[in-house]
C-alpha positions as CSV (number, residue, x, y, z in Angstrom):
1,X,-27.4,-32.0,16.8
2,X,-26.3,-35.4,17.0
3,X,-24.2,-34.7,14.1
4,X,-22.3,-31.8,15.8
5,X,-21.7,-33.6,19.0
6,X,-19.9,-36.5,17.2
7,X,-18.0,-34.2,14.7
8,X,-16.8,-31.1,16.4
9,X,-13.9,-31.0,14.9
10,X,-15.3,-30.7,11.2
11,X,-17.4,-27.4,12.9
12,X,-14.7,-25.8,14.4
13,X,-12.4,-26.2,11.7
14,X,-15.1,-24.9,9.3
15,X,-15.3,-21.7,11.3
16,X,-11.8,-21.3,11.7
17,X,-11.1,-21.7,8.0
18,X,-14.1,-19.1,7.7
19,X,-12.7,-16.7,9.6
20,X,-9.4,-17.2,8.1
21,X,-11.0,-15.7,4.6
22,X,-13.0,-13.1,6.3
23,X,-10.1,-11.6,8.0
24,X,-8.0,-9.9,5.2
25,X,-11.6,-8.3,4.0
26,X,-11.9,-6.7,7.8
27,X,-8.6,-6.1,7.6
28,X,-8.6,-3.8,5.0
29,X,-11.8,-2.1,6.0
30,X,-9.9,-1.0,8.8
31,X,-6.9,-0.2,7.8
32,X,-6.0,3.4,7.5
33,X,-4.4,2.6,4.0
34,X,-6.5,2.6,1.0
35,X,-5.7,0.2,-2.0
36,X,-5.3,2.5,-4.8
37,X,-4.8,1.4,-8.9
38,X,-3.3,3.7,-11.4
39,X,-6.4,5.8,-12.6
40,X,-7.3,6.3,-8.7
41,X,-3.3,7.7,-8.2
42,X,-3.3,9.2,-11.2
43,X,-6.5,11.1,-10.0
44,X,-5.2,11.7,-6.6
45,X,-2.0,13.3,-8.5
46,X,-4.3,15.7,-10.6
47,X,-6.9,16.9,-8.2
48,X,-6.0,16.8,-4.8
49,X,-1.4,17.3,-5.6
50,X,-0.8,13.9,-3.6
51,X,2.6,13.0,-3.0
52,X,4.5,9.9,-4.5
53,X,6.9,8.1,-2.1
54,X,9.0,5.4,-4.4
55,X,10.3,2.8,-1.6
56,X,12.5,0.9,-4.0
57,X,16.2,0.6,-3.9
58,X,18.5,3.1,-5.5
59,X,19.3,0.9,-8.4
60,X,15.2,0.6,-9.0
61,X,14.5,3.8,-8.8
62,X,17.1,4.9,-11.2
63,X,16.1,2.5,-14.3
64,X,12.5,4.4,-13.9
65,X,9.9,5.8,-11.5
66,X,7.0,7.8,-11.7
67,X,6.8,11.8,-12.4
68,X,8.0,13.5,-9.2
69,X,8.1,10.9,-7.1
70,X,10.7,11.9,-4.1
71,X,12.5,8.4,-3.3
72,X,12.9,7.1,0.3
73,X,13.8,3.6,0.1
74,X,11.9,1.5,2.7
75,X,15.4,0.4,4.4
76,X,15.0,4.1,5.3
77,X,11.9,5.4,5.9
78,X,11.7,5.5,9.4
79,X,15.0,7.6,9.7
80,X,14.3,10.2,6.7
81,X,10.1,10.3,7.5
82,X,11.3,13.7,8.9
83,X,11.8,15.0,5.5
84,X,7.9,14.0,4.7
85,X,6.6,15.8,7.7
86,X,6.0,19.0,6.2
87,X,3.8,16.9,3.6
88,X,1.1,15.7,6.3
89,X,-1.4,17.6,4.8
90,X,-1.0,16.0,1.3
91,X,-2.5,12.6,0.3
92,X,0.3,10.2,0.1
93,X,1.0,7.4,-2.1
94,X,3.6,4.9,-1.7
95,X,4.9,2.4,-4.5
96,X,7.5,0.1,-5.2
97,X,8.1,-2.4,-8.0
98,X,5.1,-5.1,-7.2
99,X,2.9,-3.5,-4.3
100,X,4.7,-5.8,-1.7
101,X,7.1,-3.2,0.2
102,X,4.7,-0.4,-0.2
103,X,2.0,-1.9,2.1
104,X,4.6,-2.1,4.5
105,X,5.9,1.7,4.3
106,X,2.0,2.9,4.2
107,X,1.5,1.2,8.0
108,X,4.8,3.3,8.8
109,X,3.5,6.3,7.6
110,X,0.5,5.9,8.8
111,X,1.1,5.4,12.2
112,X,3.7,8.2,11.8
113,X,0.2,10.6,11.3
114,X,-0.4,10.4,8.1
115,X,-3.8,10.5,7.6
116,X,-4.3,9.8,4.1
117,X,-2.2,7.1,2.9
118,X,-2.9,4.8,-0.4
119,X,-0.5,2.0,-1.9
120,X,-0.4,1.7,-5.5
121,X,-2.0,-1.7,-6.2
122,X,0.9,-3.3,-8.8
123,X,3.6,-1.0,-8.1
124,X,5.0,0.5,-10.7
125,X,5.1,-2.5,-13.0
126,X,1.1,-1.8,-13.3
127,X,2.2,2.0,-13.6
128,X,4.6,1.3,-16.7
129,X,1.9,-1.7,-17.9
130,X,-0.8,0.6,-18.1
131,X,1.2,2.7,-20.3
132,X,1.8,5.9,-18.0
133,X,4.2,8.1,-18.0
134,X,7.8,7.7,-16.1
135,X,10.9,9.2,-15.9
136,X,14.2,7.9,-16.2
């Protein structure tokens, strides 16, 4: 006890930097956007005719993107989510080139009612890497 009293410091710290890696694992838990990697999208795709939102930039998008994928770049997803509305029935899942911008755009959707929202884990450099299809 004596040890505690005299080092408080090293204890709180400890808990702090505790908590600190605990949080992105409660984090995600409660999220309402799931973590997805290809075989899981491609599934989604197959069985249950989810919806593939490509949030990269115009010049992205046009060296290559997934099959179908209706492109909303993030700069614009809040003004054109209008055009996704009639889709809120439909699994969505965003992507972009790394994973990075589509976490971002899933929390917009999200909150904009979506209620089943994934983000392709890798973007689609894991989508191309894994050797699935894309259109050009």
């Amino acid at each position: 006890m004596q040890f505690i009293e005299a080092n408080w410091y090293l204890v709180l710290a400890m808990v702090v930097s505790g908590g600190m890696l605990v949080w992105p694992l409660v984090q995600r838990r409660l999220s309402p956007v799931k973590d997805v990697g290809t075989l899981e999208a491609t599934r989604l795709i197959n069985s249950s005719n989810a919806v593939l939102v490509d949030l990269r930039e115009t010049q992205e998008y046009e060296g290559g993107r997934l099959p179908k994928a209706l492109h909303i770049p993030l700069s614009q997803l809040e003004s054109r989510s209008g055009e996704l509305a009639k889709l809120k029935d439909r699994p969505v899942v965003a992507y972009c080139t790394t994973g990075n911008r589509s976490s971002l755009a899933a929390k917009v959707l999200a909150r904009a009612g979506f209620k089943d929202v994934y983000q392709l884990r890798g973007g689609y450099r894991a989508w191309k890497d894994a050797g699935l299809p894309v259109e050009k």
